[in-house]
N, C-alpha and C positions, 0 to 999 in steps of 0.2 A: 504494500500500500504506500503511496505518494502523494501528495498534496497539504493543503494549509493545515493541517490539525499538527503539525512539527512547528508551527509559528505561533509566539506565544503572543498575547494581547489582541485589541482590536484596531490592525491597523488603517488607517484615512490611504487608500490608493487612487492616485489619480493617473488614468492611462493613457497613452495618447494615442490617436489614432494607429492601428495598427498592431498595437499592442495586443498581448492576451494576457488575462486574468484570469485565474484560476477557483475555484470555489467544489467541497465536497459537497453530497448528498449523500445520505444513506435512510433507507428502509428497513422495511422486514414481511418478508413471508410470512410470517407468523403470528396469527391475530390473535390480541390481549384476552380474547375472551371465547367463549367456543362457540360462536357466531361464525359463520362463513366468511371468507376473504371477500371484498368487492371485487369487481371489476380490476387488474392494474391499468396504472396509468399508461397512457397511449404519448403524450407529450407535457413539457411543462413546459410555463409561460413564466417568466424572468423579467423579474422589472427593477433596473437600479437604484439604489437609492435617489431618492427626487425626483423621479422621471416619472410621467402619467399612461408614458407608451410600453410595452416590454415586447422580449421576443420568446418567437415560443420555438423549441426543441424537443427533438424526438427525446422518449423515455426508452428508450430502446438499450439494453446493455449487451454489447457483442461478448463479452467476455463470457455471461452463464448464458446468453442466448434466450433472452426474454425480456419481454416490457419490466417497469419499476413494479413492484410488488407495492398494492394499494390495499395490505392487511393493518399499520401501525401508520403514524404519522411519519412525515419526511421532515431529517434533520438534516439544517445546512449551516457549512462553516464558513467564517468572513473570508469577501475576495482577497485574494494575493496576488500580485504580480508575480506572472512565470518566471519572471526571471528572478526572482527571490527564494525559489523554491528548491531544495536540494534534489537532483538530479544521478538518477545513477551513472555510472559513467557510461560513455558513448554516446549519449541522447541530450 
């Protein structure tokens, strides 16, 4: 695993065009209660701070090969700039 959860506080980034920022999410398959899962999510909609427009993105994770799991709430961590973020080598 990679991304901002290795960066501690909440830091103010500001990007400039072109740039990328980074931000986790994570779920769960597993629903708190013995109720059925809903539906997973099919896309999320991202809106930046202060902004009234946001963009929406697939939920889609290539890695296990399935939508976000819509059983628990989604947690997300403050943006970071890429380039702040430690990096295995080669990438």
């Amino acid at each position: 695993m990679f991304g901002p959860y290795e960066v501690s506080g909440v830091p103010t980034v500001v990007l400039a065009r072109g740039q990328i920022g980074q931000a986790v999410f994570a779920g769960s398959d597993v629903a708190p209660t013995a109720s059925p899962c809903p539906p997973s999510f099919r896309s999320l909609t991202i809106y930046p701070p202060g902004m009234d427009e946001g963009a929406t993105v697939s939920a889609w994770l290539p890695n296990v090969d399935a939508f976000l799991a819509a059983c628990a709430g989604i947690e997300v961590s403050e943006v970071v700039a890429y380039a702040q973020l430690p990096h295995p080598s080669g990438s």
